[in-house]
Backbone bond lengths (Angstrom), bond angles and torsions (degrees), N, CA, C in turn:
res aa  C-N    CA-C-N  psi(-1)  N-CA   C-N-CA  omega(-1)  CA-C   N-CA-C  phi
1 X - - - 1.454 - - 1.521 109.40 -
2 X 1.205 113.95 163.15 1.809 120.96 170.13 1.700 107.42 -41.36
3 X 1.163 132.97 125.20 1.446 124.35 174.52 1.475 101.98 -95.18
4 X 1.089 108.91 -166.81 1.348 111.41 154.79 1.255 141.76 -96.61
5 X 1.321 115.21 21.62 1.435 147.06 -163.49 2.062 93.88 -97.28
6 X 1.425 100.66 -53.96 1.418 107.48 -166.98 1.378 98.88 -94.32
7 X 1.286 132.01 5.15 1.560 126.33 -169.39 1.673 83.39 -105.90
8 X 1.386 141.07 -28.38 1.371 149.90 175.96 1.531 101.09 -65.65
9 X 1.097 105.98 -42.64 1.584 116.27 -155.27 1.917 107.70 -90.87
10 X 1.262 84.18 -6.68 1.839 93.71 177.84 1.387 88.72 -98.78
11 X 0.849 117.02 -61.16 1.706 116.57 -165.37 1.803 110.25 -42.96
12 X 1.219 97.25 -33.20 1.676 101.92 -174.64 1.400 117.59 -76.73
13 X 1.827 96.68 -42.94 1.493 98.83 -177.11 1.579 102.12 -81.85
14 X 1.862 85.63 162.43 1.610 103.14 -168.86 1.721 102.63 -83.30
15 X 1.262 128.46 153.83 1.354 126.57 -179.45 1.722 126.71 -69.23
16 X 1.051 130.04 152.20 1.139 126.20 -163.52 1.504 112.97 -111.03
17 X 1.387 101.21 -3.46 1.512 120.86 161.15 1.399 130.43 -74.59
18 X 1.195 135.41 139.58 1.815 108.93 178.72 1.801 95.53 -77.90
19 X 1.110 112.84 170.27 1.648 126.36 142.07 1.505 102.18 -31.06
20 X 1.130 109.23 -97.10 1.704 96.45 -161.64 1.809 122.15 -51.40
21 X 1.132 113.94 -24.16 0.915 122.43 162.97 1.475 136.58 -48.70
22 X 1.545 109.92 -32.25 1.417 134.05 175.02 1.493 99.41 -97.84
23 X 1.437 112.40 -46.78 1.815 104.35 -169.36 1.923 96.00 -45.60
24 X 1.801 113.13 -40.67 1.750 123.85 -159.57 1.487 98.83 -50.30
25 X 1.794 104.19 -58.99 1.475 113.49 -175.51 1.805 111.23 -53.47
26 X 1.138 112.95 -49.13 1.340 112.31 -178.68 1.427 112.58 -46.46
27 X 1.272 117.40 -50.44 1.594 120.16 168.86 1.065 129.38 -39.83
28 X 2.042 105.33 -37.64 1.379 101.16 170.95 1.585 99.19 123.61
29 X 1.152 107.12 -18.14 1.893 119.75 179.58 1.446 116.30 -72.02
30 X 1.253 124.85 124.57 1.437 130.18 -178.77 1.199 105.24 -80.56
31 X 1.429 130.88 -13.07 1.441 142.59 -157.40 1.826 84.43 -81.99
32 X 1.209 140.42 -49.32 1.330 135.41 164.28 1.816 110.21 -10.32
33 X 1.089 113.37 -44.24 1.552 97.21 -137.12 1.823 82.41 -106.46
34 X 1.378 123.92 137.31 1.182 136.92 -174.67 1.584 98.12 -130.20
35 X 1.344 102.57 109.06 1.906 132.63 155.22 1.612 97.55 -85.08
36 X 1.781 80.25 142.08 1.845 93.70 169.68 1.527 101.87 -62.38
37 X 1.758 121.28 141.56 1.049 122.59 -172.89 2.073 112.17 -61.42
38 X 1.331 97.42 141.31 1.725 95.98 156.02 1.527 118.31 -71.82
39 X 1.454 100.59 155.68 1.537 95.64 -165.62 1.765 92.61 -77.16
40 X 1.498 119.06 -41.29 1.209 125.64 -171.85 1.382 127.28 -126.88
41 X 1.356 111.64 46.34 1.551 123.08 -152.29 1.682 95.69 -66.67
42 X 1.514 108.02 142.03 1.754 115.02 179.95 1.215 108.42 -71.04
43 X 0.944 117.20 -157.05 1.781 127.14 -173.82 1.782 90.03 -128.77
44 X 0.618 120.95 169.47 1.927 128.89 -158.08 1.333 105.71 -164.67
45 X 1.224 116.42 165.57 1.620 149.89 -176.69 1.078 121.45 -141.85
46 X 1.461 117.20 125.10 1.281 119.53 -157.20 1.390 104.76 -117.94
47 X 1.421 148.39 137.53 1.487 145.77 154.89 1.368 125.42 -116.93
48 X 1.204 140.84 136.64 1.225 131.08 176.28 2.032 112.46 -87.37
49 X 0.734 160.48 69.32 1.184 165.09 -64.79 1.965 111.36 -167.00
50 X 1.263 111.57 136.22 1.251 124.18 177.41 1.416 113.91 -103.84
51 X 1.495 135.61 114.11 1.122 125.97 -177.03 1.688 97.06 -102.46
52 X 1.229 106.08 167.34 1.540 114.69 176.71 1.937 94.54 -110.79
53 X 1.669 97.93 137.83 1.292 92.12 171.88 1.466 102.07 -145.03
54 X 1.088 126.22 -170.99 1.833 123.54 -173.01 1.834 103.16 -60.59
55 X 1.407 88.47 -39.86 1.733 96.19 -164.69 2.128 97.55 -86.84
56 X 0.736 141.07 13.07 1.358 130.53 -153.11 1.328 121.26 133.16
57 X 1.337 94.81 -170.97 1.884 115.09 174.39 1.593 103.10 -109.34
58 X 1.213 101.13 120.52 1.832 103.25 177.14 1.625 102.53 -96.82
59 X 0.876 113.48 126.33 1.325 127.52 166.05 1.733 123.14 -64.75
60 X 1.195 132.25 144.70 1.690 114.25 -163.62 1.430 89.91 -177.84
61 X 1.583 103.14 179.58 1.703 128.68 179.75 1.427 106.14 -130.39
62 X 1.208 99.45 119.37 1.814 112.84 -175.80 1.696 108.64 -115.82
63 X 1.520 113.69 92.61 1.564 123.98 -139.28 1.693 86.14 -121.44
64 X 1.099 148.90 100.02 1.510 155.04 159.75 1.355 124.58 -114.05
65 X 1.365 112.91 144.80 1.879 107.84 176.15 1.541 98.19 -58.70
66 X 1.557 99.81 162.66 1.178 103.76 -152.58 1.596 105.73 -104.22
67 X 1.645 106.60 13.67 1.570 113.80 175.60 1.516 104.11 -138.75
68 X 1.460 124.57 140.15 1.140 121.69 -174.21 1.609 127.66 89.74
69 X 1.292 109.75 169.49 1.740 125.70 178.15 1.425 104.03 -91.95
70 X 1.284 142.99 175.11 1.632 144.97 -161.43 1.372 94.14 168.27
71 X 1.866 92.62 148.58 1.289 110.35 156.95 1.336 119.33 -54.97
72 X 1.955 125.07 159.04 1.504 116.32 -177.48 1.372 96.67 -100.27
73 X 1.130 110.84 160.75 1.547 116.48 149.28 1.381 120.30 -154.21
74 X 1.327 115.24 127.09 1.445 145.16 -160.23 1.894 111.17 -66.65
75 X 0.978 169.31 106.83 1.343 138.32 -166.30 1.746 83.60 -125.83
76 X 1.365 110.73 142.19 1.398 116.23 158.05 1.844 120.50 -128.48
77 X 1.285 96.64 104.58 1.622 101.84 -166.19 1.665 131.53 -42.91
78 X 0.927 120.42 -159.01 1.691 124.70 174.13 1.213 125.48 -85.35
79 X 1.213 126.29 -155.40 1.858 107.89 174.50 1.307 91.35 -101.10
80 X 1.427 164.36 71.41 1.067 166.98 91.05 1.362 122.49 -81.88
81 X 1.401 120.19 -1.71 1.754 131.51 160.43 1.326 101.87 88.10
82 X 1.281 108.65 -167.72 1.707 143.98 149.43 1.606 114.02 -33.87
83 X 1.159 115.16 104.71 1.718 115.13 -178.44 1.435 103.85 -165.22
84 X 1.808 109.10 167.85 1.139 110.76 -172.61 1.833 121.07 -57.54
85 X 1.393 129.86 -19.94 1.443 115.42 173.61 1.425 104.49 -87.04
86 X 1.026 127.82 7.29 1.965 119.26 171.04 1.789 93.99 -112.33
87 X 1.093 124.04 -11.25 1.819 121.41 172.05 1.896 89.03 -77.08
88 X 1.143 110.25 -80.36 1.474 111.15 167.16 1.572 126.78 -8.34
89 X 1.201 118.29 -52.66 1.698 130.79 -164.77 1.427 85.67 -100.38
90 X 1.449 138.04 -31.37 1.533 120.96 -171.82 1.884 95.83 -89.11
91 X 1.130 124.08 -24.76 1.464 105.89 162.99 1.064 107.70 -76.75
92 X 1.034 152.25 -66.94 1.805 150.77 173.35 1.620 98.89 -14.60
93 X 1.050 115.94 -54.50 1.450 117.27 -176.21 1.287 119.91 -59.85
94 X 1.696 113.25 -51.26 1.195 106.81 166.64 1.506 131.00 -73.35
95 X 0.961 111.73 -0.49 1.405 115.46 -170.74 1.773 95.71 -86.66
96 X 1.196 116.86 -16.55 1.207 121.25 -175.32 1.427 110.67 -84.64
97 X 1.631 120.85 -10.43 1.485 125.26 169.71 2.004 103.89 116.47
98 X 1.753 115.98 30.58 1.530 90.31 -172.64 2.241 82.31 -136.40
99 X 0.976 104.07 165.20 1.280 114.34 -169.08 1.664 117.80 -108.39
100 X 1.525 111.80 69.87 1.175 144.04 166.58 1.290 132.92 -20.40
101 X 1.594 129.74 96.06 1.334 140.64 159.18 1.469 129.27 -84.90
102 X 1.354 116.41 125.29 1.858 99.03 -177.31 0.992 82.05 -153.16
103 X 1.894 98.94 130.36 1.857 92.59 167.59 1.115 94.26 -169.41
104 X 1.618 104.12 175.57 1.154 123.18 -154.27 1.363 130.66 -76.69
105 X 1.504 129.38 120.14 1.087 123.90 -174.54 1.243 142.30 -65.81
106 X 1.804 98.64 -30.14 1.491 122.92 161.46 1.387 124.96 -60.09
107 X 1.051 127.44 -5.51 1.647 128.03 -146.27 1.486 112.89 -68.16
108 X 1.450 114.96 -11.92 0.959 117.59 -177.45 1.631 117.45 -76.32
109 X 1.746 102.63 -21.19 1.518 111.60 167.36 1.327 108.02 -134.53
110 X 1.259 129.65 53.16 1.191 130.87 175.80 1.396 126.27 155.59
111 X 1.279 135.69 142.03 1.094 119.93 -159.42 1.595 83.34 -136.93
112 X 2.077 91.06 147.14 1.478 107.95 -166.71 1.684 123.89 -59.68
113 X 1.563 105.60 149.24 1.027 138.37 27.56 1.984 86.30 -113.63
114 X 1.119 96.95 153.67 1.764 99.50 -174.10 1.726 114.20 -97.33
115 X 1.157 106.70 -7.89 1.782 124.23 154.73 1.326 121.13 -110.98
116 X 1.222 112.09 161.44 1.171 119.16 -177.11 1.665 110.96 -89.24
117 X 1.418 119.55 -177.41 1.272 114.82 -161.55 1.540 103.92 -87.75
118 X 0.942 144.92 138.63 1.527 162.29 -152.45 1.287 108.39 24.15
119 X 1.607 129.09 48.12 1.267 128.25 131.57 1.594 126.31 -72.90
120 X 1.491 121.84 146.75 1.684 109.67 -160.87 1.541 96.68 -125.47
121 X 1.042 103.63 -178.36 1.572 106.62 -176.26 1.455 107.11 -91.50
122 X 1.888 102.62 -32.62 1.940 81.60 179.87 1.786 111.13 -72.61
123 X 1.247 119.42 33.93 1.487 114.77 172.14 1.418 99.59 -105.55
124 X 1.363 104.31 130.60 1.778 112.64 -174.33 1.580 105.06 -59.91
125 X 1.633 119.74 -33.63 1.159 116.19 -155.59 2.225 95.84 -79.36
126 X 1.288 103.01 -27.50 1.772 108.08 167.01 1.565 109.98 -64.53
127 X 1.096 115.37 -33.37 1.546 105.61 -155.01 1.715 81.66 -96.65
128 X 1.659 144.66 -7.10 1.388 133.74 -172.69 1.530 85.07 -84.84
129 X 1.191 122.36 -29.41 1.513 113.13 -174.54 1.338 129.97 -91.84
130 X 1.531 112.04 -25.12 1.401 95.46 161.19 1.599 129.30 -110.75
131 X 1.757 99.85 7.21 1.595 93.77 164.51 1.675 137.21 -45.65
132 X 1.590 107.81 -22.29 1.275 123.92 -167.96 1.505 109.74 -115.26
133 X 1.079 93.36 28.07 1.909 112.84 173.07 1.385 84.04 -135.25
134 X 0.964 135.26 -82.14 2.025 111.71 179.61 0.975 123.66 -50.84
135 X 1.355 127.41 -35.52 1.629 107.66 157.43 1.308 128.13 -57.65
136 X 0.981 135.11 -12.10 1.303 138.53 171.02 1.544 118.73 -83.93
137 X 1.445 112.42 6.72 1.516 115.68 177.34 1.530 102.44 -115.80
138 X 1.127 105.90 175.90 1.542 109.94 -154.82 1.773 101.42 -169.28
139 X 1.800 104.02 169.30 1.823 86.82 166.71 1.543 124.94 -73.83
140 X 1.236 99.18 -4.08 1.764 116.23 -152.04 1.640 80.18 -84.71
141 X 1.051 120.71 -35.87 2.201 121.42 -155.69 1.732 70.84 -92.80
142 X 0.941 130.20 -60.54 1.632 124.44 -138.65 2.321 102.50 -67.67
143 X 1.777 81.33 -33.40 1.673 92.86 179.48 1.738 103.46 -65.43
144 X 1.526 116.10 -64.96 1.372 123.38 172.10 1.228 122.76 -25.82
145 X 1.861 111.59 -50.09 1.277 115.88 -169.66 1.767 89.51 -68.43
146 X 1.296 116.29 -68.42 1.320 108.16 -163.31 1.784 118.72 -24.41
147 X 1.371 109.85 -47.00 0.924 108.52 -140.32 1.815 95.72 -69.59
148 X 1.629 102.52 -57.85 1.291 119.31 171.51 1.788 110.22 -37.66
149 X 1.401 118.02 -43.11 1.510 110.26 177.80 1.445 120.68 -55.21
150 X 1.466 110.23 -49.80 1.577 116.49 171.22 1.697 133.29 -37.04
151 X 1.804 78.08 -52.70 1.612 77.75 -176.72 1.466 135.45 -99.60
152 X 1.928 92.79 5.92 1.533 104.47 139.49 1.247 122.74 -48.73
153 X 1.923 96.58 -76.01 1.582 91.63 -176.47 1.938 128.71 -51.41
154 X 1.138 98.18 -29.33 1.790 94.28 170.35 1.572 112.19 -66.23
155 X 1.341 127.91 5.07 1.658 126.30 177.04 1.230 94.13 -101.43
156 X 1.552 136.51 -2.35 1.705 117.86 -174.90 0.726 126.66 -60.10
157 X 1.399 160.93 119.27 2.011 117.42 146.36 1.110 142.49 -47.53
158 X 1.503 111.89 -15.23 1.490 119.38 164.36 1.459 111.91 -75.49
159 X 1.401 128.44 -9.08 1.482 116.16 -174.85 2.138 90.70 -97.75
160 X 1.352 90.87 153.21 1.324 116.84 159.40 1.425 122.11 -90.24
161 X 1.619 131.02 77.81 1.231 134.20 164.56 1.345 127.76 -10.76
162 X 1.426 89.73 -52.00 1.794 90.57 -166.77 1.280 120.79 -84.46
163 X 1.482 120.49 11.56 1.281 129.14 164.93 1.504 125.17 -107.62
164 X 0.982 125.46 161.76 1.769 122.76 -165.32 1.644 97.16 -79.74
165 X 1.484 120.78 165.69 1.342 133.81 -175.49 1.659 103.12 -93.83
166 X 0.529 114.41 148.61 2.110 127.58 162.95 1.654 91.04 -111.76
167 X 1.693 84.17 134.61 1.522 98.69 133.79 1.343 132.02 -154.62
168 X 1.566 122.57 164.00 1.375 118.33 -161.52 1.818 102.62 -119.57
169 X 1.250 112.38 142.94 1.323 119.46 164.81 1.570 137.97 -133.73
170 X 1.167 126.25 143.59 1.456 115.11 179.96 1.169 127.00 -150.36
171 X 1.315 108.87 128.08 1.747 123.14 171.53 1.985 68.98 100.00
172 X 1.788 99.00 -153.19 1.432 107.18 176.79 1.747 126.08 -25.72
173 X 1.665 126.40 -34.88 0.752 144.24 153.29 1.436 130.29 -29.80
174 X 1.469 110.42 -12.97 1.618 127.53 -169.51 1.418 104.29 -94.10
175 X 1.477 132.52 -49.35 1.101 148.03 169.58 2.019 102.80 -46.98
176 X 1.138 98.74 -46.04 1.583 103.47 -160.60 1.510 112.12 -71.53
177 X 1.799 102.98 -23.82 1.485 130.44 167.28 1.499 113.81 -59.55
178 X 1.316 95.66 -51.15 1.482 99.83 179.65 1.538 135.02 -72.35
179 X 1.631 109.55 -27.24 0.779 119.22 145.90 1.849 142.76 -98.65
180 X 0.935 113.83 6.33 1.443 141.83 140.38 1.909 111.22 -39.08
181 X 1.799 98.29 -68.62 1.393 97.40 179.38 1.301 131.92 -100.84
182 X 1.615 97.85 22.81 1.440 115.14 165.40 1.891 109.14 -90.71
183 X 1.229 112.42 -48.79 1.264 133.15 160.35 1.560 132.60 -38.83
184 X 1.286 102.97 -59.39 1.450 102.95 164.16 1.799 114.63 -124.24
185 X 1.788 87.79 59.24 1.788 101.81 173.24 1.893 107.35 -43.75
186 X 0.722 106.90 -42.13 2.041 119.47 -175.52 1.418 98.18 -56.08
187 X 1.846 138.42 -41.08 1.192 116.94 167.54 1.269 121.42 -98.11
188 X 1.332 121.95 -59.48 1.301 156.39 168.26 2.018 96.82 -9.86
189 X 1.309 115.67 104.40 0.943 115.61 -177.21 1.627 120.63 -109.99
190 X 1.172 96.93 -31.36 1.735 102.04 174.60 1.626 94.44 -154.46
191 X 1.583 113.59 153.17 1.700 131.07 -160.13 1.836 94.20 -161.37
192 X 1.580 86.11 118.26 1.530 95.59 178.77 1.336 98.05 -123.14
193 X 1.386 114.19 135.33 1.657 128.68 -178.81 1.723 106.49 -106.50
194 X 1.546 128.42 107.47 1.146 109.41 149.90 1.555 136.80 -125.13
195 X 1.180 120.77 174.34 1.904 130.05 -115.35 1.677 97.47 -20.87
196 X 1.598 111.28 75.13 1.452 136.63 160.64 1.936 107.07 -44.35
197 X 1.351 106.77 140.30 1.724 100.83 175.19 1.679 98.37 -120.34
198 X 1.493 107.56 156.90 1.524 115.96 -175.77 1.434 117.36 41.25
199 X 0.746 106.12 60.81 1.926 112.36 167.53 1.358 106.89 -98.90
200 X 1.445 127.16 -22.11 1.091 129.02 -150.04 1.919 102.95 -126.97
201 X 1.160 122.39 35.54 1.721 102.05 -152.82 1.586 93.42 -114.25
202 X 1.164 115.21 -150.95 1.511 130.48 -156.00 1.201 117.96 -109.71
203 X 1.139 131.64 -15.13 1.357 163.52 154.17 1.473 131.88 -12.60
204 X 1.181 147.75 78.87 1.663 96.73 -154.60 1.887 109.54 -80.73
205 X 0.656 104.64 26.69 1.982 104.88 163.58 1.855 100.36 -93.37
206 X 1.075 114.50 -16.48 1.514 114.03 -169.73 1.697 94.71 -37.98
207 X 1.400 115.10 139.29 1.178 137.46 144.22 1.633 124.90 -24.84
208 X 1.012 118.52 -54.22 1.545 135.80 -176.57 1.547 98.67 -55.16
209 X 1.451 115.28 -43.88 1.562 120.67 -159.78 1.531 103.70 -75.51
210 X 1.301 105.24 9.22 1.491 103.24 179.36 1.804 127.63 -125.38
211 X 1.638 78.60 7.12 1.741 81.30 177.19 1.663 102.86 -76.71
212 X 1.076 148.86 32.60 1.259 154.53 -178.22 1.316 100.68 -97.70
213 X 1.331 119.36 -47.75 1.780 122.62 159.14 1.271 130.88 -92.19
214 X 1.495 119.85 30.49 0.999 114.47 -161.70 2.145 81.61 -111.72
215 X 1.348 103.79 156.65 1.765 86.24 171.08 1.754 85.43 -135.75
216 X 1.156 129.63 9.90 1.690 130.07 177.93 1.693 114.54 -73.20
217 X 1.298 108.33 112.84 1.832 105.73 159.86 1.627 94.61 -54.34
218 X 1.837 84.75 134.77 1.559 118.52 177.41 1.428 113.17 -130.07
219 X 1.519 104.32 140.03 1.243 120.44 162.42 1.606 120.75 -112.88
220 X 1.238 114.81 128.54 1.444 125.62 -162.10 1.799 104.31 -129.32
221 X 1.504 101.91 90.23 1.629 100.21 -176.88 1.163 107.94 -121.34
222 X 1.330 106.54 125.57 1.675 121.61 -162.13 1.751 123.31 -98.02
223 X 0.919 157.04 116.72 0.634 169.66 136.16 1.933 114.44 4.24
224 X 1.383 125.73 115.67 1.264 125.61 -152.32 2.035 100.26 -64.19
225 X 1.313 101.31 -33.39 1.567 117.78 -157.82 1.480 84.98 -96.25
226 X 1.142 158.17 -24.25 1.450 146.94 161.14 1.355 132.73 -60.47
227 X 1.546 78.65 -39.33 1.517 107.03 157.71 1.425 129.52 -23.08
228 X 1.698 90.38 -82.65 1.119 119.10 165.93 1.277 131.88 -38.05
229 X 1.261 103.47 -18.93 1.945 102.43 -155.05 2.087 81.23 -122.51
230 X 1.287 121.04 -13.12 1.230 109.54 172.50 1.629 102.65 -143.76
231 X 1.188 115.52 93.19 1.584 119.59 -164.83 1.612 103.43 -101.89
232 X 0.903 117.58 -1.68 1.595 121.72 178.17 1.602 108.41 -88.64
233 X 1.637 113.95 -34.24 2.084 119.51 -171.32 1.109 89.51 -54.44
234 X 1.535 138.41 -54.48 1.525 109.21 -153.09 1.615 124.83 -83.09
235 X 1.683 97.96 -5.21 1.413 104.20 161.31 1.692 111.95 -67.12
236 X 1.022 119.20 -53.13 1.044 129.91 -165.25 1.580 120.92 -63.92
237 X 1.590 92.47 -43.33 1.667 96.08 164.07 1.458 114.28 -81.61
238 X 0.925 133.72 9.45 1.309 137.56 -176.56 1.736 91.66 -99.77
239 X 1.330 116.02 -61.81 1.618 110.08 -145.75 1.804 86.60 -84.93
240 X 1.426 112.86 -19.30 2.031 97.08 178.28 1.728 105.99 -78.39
241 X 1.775 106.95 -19.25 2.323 94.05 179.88 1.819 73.80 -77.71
242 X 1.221 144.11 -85.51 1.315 141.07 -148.79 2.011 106.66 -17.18
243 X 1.815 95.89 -72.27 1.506 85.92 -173.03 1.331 110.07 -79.62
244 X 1.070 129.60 52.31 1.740 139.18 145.39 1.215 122.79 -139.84
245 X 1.396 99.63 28.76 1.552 103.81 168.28 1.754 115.19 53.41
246 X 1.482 142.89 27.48 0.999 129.50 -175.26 1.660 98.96 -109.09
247 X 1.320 102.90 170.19 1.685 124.65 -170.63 1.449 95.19 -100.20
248 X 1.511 122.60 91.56 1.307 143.94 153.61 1.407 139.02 -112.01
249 X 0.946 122.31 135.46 1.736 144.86 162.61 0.997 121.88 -98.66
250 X 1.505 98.76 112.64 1.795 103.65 175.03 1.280 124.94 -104.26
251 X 1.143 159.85 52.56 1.115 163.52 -98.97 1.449 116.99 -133.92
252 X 1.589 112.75 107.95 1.538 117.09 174.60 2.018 101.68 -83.50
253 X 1.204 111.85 119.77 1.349 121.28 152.79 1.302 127.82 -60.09
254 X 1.209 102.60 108.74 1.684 97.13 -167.87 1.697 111.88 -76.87
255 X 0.913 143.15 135.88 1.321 145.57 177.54 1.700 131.66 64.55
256 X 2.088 94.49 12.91 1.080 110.95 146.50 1.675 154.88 -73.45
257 X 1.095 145.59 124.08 1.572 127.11 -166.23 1.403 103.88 -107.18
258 X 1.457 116.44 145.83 1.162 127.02 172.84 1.329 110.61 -23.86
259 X 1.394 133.10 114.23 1.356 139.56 164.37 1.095 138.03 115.01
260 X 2.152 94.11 3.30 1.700 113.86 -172.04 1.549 102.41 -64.56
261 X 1.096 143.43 -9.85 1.437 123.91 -152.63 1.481 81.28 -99.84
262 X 1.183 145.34 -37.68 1.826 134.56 -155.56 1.679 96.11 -95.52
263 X 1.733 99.59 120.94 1.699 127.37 155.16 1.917 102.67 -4.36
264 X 1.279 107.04 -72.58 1.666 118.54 -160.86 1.273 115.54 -64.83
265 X 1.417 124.36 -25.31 1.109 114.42 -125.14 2.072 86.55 -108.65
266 X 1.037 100.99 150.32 1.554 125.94 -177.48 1.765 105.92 -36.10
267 X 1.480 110.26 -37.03 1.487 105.95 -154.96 1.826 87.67 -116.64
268 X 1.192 114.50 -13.94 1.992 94.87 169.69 1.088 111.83 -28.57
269 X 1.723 103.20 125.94 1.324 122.28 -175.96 1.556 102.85 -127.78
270 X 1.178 116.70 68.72 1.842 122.41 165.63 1.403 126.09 8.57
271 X 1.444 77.88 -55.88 1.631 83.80 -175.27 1.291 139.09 -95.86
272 X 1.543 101.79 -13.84 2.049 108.88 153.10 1.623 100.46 -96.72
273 X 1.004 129.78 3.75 1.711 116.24 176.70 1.163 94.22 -91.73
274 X 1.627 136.18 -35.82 1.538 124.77 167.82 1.535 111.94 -54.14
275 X 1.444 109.56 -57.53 1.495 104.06 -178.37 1.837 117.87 -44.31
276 X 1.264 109.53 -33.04 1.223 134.67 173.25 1.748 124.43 -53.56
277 X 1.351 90.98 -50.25 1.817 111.95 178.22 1.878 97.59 -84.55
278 X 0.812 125.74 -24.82 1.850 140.61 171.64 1.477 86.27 -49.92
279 X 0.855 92.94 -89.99 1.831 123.34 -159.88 1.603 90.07 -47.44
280 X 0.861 144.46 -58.38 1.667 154.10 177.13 1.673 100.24 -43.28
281 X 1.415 125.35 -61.53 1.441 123.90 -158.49 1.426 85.56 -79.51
282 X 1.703 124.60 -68.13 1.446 102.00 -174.94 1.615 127.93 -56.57
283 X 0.888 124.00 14.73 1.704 125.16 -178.32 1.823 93.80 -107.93
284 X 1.374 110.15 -28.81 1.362 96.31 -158.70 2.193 94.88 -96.80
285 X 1.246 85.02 -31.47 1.448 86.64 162.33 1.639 130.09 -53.92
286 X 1.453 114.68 -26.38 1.444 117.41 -178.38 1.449 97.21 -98.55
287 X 1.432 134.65 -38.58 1.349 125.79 -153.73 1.650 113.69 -106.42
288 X 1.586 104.53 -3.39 1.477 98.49 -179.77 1.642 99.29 -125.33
């Protein structure tokens, strides 16, 4: 999760947003956030969508071109949930040709978005509110959810069956990746984690202990300041994809801070979250 290491480290760094740019998001407008154009972006369909799962109805965005079958891909957000800059990046995605899930992690106490529009996490009075919506998740909710997410998405018509699923995660979301494509190894074809927390710890539920079932090319891009504060994970995730033979990338971002890859967030940094979304389409391009 966000420590307080990177909630220090936002505060210092300068924003990567302009002013007006943040006043747009604050409003609530997705029209704020400007991606380098696609040369040939599709036309898409968007749904806001109720899944049934053991625990409930999860609430989510079911975003696909609007002709044809497609690869799936799973997205599970940050500790601030389901909101307009992850609606944003899951159309971006589809527009790129793959058939888009993002949803909410809280759902079990709340249904999206569970903040309001330009509230942040380094505000104590945000982080009193959603500490007790992450505490309430676990591997046991994160395994469940997986499982129940999949075999939604395999009932679509917009998904293409016969190809493996992607999924992407970030901040808390990395863990849920990992075990997501440990869980449903049979679809789960490629799982990209970015600046992911505890993948790597002491635990024996740790995340890491499960790439042994995992058979998905992974991307694992770390965060420069996470780094720092845990400089041993990327050895570790490096040498556990090695002795299991899987097709992984571990990747420390150099002069990134926890949270550059998400639209909203204080420290978006454009220009390694592109390098970031690169590395994402070509990985998902070879493995799905």
């Amino acid at each position: 999760m966000c420590e307080e290491h990177t909630i220090k480290d936002e505060q210092d760094q300068p924003s990567y947003l302009t002013r007006r740019e943040f006043n747009t998001l604050a409003a609530g407008a997705t029209v704020a956030f400007s991606f380098p154009a696609l040369a040939n972006p599709l036309k898409t369909v968007a749904q806001d969508v109720d899944i049934p799962t053991a625990d409930g109805a999860c609430d989510a965005l079911f975003v696909h071109p609007a002709e044809g079958s497609h690869p799936a891909i799973l997205i599970w957000p940050d500790i601030i949930a389901l909101r307009p800059s992850f609606r944003a990046m899951a159309m971006r995605l589809a527009e790129s040709g793959y058939a888009v899930l993002c949803i909410n992690p809280y759902y079990r106490d709340a249904r999206s978005p569970v903040v309001e529009i330009g509230e942040s996490f380094r505000d104590d009075s945000t982080r009193k509110k959603i500490y007790p919506l992450y505490q309430n998740l676990s591997p046991q909710t994160h395994v469940r959810d997986a499982r129940a997410f999949v075999d939604w998405i395999d009932t679509q018509s917009a998904v293409d069956t016969s190809r493996p699923i992607g999924t992407m995660g970030y901040c808390m979301g990395g863990p849920m990746v990992m075990r997501a494509a440990a869980e449903r190894a049979d679809r789960i074809g490629a799982a990209c984690a970015y600046h992911p927390v505890s993948l790597a710890t002491e635990g024996e539920d740790s995340p890491h202990l499960l790439i042994p079932k995992i058979n998905a090319a992974c991307l694992i891009a770390l965060a420069e300041n996470d780094d720092d504060q845990h400089p041993d994970d990327k050895d570790v995730l490096r040498q556990a994809f090695t002795a299991n033979e899987l097709s992984a990338e571990v990747t420390v971002f150099e002069g990134a801070l926890h949270g550059w890859c998400v639209l909203d967030s204080r420290v978006y940094n454009e220009a390694q979250a592109e390098v970031a979304w690169s590395k994402t389409l070509a990985l998902f391009d070879r493995a799905l």
